[in-house]
ROSE-4610 file (N, C-alpha, C; in Angstrom, 1 decimal, always signed):
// ROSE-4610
residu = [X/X/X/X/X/X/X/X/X/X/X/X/X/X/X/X/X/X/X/X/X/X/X/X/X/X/X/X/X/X/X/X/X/X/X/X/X/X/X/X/X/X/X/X/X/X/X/X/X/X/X/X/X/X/X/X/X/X/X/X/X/X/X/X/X/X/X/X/X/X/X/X/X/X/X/X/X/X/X/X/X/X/X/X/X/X/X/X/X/X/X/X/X/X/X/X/X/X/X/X/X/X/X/X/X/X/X/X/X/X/X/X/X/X/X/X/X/X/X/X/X/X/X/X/X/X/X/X/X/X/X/X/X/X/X/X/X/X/X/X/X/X/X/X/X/X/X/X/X/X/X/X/X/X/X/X/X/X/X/X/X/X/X/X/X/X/X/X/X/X/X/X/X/X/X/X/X/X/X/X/X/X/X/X/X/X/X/X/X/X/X/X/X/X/X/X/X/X/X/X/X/X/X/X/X/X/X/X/X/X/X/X/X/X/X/X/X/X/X/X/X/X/X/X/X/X/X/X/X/X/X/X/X/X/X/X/X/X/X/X/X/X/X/X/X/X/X/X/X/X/X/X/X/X/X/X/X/X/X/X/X/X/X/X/X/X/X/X/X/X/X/X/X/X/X/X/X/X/X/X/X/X/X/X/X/X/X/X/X/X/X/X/X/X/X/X/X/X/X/X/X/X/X/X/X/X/X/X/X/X/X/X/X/X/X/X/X/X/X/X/X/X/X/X/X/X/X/X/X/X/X/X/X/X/X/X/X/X/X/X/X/X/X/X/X/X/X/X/X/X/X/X/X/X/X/X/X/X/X/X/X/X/X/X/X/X/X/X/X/X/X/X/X/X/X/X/X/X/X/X/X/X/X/X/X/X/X/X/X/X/X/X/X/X/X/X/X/X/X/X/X/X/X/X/X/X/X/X/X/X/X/X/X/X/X/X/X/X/X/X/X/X/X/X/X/X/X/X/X/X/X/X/X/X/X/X/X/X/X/X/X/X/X/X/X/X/X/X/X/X/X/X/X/X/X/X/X/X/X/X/X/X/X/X/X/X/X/X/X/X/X/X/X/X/X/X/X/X/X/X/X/X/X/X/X/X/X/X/X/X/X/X/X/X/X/X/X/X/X/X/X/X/X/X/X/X/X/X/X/X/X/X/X/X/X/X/X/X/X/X/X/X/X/X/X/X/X/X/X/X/X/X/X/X/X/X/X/X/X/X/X/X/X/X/X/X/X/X/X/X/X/X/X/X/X/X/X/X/X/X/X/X/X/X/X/X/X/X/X/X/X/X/X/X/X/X/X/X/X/X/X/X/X/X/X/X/X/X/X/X/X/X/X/X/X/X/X/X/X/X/X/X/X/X/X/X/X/X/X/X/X/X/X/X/X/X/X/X/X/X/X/X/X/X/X/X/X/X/X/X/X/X/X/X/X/X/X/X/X/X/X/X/X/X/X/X/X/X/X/X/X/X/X/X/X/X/X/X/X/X/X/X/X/X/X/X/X/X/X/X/X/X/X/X/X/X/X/X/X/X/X/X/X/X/X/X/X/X/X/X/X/X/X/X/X/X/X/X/X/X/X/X/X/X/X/X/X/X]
num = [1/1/1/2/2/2/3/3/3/4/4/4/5/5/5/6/6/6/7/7/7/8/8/8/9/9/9/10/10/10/11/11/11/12/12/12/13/13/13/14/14/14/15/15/15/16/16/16/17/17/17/18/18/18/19/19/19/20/20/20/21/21/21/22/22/22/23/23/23/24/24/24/25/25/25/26/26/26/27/27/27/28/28/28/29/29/29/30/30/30/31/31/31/32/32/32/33/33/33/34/34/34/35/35/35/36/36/36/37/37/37/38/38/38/39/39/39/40/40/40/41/41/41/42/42/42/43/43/43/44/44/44/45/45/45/46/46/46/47/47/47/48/48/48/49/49/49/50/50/50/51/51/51/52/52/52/53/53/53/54/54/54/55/55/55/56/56/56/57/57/57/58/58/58/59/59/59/60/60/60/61/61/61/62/62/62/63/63/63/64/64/64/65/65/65/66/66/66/67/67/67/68/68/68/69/69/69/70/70/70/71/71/71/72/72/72/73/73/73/74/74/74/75/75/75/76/76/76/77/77/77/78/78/78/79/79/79/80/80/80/81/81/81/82/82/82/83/83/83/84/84/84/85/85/85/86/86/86/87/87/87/88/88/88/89/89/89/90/90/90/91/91/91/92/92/92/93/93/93/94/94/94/95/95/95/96/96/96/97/97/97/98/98/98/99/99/99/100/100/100/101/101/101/102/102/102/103/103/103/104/104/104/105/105/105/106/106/106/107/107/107/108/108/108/109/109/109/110/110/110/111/111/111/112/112/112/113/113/113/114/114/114/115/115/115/116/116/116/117/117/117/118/118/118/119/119/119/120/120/120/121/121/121/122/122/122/123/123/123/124/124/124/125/125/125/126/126/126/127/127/127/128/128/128/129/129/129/130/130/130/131/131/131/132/132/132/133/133/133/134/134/134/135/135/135/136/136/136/137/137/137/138/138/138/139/139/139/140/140/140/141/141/141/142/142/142/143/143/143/144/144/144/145/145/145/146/146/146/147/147/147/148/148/148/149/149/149/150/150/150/151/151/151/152/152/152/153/153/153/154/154/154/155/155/155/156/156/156/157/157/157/158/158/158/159/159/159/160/160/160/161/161/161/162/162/162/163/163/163/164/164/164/165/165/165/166/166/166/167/167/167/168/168/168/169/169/169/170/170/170/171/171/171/172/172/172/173/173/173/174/174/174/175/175/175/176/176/176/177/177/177/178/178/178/179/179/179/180/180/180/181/181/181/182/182/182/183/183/183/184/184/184/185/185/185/186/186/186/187/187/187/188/188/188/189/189/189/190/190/190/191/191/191/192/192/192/193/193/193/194/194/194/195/195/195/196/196/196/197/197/197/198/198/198/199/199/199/200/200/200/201/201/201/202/202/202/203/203/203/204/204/204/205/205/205/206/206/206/207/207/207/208/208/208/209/209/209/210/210/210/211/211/211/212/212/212/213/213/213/214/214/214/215/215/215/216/216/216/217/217/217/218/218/218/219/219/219/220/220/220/221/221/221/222/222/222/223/223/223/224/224/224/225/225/225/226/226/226/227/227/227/228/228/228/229/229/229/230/230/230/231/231/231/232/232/232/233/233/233/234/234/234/235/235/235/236/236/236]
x = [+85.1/+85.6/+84.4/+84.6/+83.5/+83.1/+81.8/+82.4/+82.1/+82.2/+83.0/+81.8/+81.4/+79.6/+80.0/+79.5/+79.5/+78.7/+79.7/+79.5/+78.5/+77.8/+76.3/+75.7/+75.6/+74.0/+75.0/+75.9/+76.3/+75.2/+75.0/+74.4/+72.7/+72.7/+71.3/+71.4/+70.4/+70.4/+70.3/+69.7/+69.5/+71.0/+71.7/+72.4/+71.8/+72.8/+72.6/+72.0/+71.9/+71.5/+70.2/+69.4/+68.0/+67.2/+67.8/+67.9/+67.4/+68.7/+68.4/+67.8/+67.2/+66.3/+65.1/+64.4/+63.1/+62.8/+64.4/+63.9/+63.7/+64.4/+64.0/+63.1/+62.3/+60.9/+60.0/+60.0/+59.3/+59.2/+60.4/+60.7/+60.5/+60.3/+60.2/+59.1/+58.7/+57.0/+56.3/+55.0/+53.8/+53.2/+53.7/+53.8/+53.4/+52.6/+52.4/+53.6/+53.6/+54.7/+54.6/+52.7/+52.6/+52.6/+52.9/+52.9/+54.3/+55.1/+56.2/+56.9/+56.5/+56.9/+56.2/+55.4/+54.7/+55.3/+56.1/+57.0/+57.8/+58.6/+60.1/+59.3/+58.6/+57.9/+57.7/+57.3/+57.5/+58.6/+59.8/+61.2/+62.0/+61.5/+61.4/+62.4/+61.8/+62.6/+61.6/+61.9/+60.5/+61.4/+60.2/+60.7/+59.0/+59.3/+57.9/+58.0/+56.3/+56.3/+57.3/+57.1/+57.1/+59.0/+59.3/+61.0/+61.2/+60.7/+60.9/+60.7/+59.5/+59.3/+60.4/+61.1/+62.3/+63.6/+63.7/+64.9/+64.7/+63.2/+63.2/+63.3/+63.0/+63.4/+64.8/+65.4/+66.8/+67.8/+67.6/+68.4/+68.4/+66.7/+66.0/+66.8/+66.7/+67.0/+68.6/+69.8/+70.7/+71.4/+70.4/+70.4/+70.4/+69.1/+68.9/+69.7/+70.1/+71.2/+72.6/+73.3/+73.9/+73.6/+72.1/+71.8/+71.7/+71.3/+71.2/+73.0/+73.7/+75.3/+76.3/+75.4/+75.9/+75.3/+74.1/+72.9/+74.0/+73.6/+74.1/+73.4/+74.0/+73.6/+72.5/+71.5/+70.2/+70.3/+69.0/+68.7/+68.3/+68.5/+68.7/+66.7/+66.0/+64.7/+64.1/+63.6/+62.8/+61.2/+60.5/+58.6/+58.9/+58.0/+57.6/+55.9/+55.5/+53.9/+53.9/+52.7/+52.0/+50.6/+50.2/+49.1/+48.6/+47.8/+46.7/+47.0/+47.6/+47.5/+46.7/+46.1/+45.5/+46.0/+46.2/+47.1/+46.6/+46.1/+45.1/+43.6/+43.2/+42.1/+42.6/+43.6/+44.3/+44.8/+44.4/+45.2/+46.6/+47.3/+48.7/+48.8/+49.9/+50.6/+51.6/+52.3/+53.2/+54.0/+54.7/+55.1/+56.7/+56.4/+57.9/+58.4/+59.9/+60.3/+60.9/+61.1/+61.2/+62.3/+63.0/+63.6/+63.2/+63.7/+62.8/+63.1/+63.8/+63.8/+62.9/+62.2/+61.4/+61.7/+63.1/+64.1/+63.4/+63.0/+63.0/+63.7/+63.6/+64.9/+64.7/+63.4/+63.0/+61.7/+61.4/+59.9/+59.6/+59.0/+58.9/+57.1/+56.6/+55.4/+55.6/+54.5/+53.9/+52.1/+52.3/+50.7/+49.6/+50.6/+50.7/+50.5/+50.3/+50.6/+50.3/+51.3/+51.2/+52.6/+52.9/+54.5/+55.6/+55.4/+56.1/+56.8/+55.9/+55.7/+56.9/+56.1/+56.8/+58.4/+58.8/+60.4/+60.6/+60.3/+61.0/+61.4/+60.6/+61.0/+61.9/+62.0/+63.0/+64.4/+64.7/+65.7/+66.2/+65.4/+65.8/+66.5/+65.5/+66.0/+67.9/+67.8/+69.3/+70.4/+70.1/+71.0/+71.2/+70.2/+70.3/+71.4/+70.8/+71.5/+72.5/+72.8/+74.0/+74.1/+72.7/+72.6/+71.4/+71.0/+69.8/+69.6/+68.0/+68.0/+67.7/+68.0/+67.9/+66.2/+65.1/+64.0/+63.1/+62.2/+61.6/+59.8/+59.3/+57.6/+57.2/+56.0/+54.9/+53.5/+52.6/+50.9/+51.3/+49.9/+49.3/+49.4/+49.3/+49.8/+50.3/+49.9/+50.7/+51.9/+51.7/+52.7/+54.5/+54.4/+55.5/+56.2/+55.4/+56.0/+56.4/+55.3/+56.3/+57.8/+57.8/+59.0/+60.2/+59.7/+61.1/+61.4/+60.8/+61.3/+62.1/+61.7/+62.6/+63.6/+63.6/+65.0/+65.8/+65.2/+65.9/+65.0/+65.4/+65.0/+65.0/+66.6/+67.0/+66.5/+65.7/+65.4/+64.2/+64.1/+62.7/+61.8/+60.6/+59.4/+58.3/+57.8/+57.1/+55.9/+54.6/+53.3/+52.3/+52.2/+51.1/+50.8/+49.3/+49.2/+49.5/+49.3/+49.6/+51.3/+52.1/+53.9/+54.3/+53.2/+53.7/+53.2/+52.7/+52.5/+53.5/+54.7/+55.9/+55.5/+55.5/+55.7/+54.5/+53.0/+52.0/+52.2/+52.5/+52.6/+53.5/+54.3/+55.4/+54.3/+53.4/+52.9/+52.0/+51.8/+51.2/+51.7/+52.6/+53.3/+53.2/+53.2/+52.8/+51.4/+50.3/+48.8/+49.0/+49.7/+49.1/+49.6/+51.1/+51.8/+50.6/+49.6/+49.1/+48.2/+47.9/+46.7/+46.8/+47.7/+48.1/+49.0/+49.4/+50.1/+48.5/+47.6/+46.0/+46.1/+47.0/+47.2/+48.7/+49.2/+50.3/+49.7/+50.7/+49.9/+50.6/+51.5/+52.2/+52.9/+53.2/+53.6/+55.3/+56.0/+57.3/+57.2/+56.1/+56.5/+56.5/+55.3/+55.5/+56.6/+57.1/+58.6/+59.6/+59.8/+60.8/+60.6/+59.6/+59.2/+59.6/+58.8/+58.7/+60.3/+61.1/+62.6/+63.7/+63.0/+63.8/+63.2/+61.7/+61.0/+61.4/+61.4/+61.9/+63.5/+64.1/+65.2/+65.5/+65.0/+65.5/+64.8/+63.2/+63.0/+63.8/+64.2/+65.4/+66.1/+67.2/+67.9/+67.5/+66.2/+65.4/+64.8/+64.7/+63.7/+64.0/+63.1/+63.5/+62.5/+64.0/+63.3/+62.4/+61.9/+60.7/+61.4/+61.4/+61.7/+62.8/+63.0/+64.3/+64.0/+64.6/+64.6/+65.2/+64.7/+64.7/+66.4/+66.8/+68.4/+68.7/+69.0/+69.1/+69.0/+67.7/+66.9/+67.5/+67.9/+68.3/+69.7/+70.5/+71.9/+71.5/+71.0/+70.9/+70.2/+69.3/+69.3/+70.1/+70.8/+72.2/+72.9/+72.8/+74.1/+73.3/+71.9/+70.9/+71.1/+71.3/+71.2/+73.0/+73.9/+75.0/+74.8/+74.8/+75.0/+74.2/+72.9/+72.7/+72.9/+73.6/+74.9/+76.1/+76.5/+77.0/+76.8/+76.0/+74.9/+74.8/+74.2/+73.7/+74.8/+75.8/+77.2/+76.9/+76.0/+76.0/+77.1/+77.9/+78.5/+79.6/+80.0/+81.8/+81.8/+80.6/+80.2/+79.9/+79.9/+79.8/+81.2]
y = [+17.0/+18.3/+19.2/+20.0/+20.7/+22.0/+22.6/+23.5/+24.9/+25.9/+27.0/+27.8/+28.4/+28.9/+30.7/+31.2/+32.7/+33.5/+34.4/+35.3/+35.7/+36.1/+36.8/+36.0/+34.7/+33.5/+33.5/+33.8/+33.9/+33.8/+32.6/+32.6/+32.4/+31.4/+31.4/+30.0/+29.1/+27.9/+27.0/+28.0/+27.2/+27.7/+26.7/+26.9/+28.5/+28.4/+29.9/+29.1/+27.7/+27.7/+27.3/+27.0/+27.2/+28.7/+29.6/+30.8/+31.6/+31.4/+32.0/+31.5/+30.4/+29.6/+30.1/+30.1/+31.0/+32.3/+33.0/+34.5/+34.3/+33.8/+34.0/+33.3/+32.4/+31.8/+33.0/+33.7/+34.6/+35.9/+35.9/+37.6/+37.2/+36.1/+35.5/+35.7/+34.9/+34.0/+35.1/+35.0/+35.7/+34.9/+33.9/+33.2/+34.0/+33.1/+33.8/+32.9/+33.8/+33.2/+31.6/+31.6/+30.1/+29.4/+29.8/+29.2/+28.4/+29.4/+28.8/+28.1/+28.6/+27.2/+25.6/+26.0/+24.4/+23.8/+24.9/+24.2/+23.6/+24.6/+24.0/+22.4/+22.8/+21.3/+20.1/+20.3/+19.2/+18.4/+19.7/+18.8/+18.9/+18.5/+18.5/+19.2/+20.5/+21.7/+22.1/+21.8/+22.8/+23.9/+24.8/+26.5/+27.2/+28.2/+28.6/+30.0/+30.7/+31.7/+32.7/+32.8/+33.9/+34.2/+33.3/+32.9/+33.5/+32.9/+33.2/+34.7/+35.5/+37.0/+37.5/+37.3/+38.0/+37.7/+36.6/+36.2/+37.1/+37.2/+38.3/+39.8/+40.4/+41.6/+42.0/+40.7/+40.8/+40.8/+40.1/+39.7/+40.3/+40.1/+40.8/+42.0/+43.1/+44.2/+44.3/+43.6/+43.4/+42.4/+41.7/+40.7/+41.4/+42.4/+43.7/+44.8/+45.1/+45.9/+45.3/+44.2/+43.8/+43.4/+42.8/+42.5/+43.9/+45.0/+46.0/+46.5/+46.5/+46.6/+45.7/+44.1/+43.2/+43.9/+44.3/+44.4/+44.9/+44.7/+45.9/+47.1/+48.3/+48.9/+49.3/+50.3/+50.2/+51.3/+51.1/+51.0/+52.8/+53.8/+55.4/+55.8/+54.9/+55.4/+54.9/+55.7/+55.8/+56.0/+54.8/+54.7/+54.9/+56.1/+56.4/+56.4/+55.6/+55.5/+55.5/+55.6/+55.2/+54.7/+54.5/+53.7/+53.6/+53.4/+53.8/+52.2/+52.6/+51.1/+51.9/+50.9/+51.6/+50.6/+51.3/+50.8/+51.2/+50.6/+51.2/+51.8/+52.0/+52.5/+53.9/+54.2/+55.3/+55.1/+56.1/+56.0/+56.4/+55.7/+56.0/+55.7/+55.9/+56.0/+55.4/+54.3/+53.5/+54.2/+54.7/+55.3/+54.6/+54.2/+53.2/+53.8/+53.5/+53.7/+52.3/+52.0/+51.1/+51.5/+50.9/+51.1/+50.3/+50.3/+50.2/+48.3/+47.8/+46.4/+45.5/+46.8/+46.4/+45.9/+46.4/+46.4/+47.5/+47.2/+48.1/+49.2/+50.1/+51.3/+51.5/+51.9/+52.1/+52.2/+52.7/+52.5/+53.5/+54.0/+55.6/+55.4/+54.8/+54.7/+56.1/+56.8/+58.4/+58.3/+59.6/+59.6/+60.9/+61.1/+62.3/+62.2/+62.3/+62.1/+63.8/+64.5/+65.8/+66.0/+67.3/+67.5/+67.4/+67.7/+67.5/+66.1/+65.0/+63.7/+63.0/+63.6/+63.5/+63.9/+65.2/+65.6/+64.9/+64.2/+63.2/+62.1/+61.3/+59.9/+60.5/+61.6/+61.9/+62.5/+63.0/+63.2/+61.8/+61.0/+59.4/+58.6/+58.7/+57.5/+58.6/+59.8/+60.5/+60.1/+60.1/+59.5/+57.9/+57.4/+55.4/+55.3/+56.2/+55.9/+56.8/+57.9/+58.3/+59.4/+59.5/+59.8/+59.9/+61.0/+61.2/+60.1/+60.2/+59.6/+60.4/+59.5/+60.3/+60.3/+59.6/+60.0/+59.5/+60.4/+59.9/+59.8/+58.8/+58.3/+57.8/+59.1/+58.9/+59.0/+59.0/+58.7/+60.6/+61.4/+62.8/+63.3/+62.6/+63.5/+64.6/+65.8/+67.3/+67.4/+66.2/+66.6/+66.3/+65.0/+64.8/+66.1/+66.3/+67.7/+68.9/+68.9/+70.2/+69.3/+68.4/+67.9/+67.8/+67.3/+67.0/+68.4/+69.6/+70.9/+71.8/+71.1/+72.2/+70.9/+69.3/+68.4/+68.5/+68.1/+67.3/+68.0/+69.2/+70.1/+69.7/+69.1/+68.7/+67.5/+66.6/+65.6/+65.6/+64.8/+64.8/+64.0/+64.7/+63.7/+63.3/+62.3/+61.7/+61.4/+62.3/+61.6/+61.1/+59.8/+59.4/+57.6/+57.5/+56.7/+55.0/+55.1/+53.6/+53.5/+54.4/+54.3/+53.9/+54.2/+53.7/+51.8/+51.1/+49.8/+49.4/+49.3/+49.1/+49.2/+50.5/+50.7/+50.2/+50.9/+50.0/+48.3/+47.5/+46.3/+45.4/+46.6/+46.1/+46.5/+46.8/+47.1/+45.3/+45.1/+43.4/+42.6/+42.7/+41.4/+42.2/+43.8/+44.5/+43.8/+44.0/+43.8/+42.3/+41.0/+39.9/+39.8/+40.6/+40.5/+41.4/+42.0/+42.8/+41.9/+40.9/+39.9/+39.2/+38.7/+37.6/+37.8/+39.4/+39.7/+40.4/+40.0/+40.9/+42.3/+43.3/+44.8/+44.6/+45.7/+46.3/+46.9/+46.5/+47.6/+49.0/+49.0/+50.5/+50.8/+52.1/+52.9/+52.1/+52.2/+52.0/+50.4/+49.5/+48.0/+47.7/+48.6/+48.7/+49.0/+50.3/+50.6/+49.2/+49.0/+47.9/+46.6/+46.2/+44.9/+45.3/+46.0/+46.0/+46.3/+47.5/+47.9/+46.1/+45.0/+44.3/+43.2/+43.0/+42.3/+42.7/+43.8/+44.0/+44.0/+44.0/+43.6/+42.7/+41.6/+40.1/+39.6/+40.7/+39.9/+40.5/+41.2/+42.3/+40.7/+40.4/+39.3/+38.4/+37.9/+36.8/+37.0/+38.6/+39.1/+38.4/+37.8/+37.1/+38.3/+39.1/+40.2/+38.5/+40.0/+39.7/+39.3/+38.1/+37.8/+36.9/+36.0/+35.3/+33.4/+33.5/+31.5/+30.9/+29.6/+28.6/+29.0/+28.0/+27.7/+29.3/+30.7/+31.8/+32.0/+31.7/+32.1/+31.0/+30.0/+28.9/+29.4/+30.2/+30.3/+31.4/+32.4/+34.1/+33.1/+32.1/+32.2/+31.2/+30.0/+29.6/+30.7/+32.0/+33.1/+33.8/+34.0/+34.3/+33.9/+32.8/+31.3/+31.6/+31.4/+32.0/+33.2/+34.1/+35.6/+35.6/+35.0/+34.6/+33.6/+32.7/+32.2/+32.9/+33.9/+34.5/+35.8/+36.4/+37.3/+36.7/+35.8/+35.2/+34.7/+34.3/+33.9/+31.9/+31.7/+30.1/+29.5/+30.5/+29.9/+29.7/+30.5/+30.3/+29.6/+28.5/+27.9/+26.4/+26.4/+25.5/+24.4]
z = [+45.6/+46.2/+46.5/+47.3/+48.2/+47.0/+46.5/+45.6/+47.0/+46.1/+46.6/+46.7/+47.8/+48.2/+47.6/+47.0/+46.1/+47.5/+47.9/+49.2/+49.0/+47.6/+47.9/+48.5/+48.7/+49.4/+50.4/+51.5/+52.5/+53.6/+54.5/+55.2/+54.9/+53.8/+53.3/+53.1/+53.6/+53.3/+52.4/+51.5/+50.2/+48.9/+48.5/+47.5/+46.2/+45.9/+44.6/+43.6/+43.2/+41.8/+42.3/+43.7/+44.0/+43.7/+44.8/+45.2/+43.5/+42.9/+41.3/+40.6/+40.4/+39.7/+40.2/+41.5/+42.0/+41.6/+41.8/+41.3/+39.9/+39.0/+37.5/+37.1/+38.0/+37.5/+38.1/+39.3/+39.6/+38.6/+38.2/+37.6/+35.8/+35.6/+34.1/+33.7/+34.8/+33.8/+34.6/+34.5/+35.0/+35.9/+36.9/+37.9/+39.4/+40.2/+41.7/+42.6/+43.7/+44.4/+44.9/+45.1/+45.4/+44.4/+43.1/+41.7/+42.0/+42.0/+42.5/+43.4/+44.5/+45.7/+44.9/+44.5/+43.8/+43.0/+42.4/+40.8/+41.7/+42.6/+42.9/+44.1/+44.7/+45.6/+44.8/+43.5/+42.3/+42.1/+42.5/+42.0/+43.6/+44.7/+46.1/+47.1/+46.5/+46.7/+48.0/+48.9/+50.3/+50.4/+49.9/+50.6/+49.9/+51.5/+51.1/+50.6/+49.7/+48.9/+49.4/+50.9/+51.5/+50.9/+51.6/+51.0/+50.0/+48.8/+47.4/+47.6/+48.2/+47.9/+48.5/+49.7/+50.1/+49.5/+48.1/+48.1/+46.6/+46.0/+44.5/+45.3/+46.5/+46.7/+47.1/+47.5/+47.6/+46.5/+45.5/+44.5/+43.2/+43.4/+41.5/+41.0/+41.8/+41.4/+41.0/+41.8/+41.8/+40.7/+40.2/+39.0/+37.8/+37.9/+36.6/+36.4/+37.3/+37.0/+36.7/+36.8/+36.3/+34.4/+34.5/+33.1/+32.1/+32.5/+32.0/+31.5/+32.5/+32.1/+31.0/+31.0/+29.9/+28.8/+28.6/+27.1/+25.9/+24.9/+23.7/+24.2/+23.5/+23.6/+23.0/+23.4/+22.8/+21.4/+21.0/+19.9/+19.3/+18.3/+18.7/+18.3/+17.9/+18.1/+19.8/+20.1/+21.5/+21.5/+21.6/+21.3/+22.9/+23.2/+24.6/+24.9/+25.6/+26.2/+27.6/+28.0/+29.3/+29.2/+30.5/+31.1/+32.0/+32.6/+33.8/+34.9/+35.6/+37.0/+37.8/+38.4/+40.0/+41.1/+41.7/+43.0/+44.5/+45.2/+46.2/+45.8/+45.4/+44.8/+44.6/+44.1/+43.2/+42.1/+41.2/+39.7/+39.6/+38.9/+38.9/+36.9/+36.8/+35.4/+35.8/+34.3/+34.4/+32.8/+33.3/+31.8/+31.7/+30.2/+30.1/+28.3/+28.2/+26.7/+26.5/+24.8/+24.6/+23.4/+22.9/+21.4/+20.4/+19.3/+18.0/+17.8/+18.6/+18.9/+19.3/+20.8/+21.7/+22.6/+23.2/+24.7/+25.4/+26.6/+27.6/+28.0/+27.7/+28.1/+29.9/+30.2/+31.7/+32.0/+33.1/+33.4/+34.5/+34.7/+35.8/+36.5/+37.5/+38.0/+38.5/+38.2/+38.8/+38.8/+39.7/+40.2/+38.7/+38.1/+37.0/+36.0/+34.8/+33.6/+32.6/+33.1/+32.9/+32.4/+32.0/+31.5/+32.3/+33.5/+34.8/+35.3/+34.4/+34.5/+33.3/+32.5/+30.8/+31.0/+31.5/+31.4/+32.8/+33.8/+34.5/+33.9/+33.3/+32.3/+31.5/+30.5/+29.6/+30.2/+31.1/+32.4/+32.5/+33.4/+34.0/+32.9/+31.5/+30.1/+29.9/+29.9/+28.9/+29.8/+31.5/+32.7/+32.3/+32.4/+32.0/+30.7/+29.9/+28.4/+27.8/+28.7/+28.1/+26.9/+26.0/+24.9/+24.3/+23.7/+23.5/+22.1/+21.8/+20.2/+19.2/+18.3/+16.7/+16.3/+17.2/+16.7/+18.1/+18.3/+19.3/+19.1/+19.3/+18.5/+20.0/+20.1/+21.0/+20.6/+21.2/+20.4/+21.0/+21.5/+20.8/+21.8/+22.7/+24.9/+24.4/+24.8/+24.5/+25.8/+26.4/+27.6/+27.1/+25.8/+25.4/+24.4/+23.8/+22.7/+23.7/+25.0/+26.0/+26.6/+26.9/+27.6/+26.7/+25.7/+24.0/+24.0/+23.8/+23.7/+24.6/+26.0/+26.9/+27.3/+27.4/+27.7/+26.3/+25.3/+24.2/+22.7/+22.7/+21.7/+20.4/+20.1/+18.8/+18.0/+19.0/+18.6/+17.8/+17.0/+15.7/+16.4/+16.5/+17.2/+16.8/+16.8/+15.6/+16.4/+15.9/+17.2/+15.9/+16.5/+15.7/+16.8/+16.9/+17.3/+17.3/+15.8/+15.1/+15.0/+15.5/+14.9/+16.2/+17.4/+18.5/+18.9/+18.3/+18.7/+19.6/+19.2/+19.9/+21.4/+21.7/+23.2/+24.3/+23.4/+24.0/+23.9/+22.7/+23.2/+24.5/+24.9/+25.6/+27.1/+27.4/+29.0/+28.5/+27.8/+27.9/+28.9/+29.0/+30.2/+31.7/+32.1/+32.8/+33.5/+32.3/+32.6/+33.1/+32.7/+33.1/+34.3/+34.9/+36.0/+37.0/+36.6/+37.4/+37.8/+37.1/+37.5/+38.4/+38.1/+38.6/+40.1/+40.7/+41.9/+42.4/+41.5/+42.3/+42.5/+41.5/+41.2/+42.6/+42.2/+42.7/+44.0/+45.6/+46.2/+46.9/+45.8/+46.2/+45.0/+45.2/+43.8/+43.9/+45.1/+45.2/+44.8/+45.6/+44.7/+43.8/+42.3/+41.4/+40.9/+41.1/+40.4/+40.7/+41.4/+42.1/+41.3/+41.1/+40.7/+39.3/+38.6/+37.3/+36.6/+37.7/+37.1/+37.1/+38.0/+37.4/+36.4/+36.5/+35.5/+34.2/+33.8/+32.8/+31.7/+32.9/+32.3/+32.3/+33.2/+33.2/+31.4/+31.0/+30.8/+29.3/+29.1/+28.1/+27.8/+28.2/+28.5/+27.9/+27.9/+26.9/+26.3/+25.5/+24.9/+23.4/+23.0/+21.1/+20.5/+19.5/+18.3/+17.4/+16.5/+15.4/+14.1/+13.4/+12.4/+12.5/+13.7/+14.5/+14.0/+13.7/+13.0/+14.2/+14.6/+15.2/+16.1/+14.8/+15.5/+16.1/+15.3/+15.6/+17.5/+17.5/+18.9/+19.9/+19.6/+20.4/+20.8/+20.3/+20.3/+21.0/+20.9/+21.7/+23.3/+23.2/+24.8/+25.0/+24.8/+25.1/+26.0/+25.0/+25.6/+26.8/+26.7/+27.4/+29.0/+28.8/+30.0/+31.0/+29.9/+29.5/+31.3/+30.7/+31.3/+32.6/+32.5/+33.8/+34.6/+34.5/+35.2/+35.9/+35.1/+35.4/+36.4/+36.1/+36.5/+38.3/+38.5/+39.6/+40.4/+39.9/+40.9/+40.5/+39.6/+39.8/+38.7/+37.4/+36.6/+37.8/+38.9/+39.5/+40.6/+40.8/+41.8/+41.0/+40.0/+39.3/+39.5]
């Protein structure tokens, strides 16, 4: 029996469980696009990079916002950092929060890193999440203690550099994706890329202190939801 084509790949020649298998090798690993036409040409899949880039700007984002809607809910401490991209031969800031898990809450690329900067990420995360937190840990930026005081007054804020590891460790997959796309070359493709990189990679994120079998069952369900997610479980 014929199966049943998922209206989103309407008019696209390659089946959904191609289609979705590219973008999450793209938006997973730290892979270039000709990285990946090569994988899928291995298992004699012909489609070229170019493909694959319009089928991750079509889909990724639309993939992540769905995965962000399945997540638990996040976690009530919030590690907030930033970081220096250059993008064009301009400096930019990639300022992202994390919770005490080490789930991506969001990510805000600006040309700034001033207070102005600071109470836009803290505005964007209370919209995403609904709810402020019960503790919020940044390193010494005087720009976060102005922003916590005029958004989110009541909250207890914790600056010390070493309590934030959390959030700096999480721009690591940022740096290798930066390498490997040869830097970002716009502020808007950064935001774009990274808002779904990140939550696809949320989705398969394994916490710290997770035993074998444990971790095998969370991406079963992992695998699970993006089946679902992608339109490939109802085409199955």
């Amino acid at each position: 029996m014929k199966k049943t084509r998922h209206p989103r790949y309407a008019r696209h020649r390659y089946p959904a469980e191609v289609i979705s298998h590219a973008v999450w090798l793209y938006l997973r690993f730290p892979l270039s696009l000709r990285m990946v036409e090569e994988m899928l040409a291995a298992r004699g899949i012909l489609v070229s990079h170019e493909t694959i880039r319009q089928w991750a700007l079509k889909f990724g984002q639309g993939f992540a916002n769905q995965i962000r809607r399945r997540l638990p809910a996040a976690g009530d401490k919030w590690h907030l950092d930033e970081v220096v991209i250059n993008i064009a031969g301009r400096k930019h800031w990639l300022w992202r929060a994390v919770d005490q898990h080490g789930v991506v809450l969001d990510i805000l690329v600006q040309s700034r890193r001033n207070a102005k900067a600071a109470k836009r990420l803290l505005r964007k995360l209370l919209k995403k999440q609904g709810r402020a937190p019960r503790v919020m840990i940044t390193d010494k930026l005087a720009s976060y203690g102005a922003a916590k005081r005029e958004i989110i007054p009541g909250v207890e804020h914790r600056q010390h550099r070493r309590l934030n590891n959390r959030a700096e460790n999480s721009h690591q997959p940022t740096r290798r994706r930066e390498r490997i796309m040869k830097r970002f070359k716009s502020a808007g493709q950064a935001q774009r890329f990274l808002s779904a990189h990140d939550q696809i990679a949320n989705l398969f994120h394994r916490p710290a202190n997770t035993n074998a079998s444990d971790h095998r069952r969370a991406r079963a369900r992992a695998f699970q939801v993006w089946a679902e997610v992608t339109g490939i479980a109802s085409v199955a």
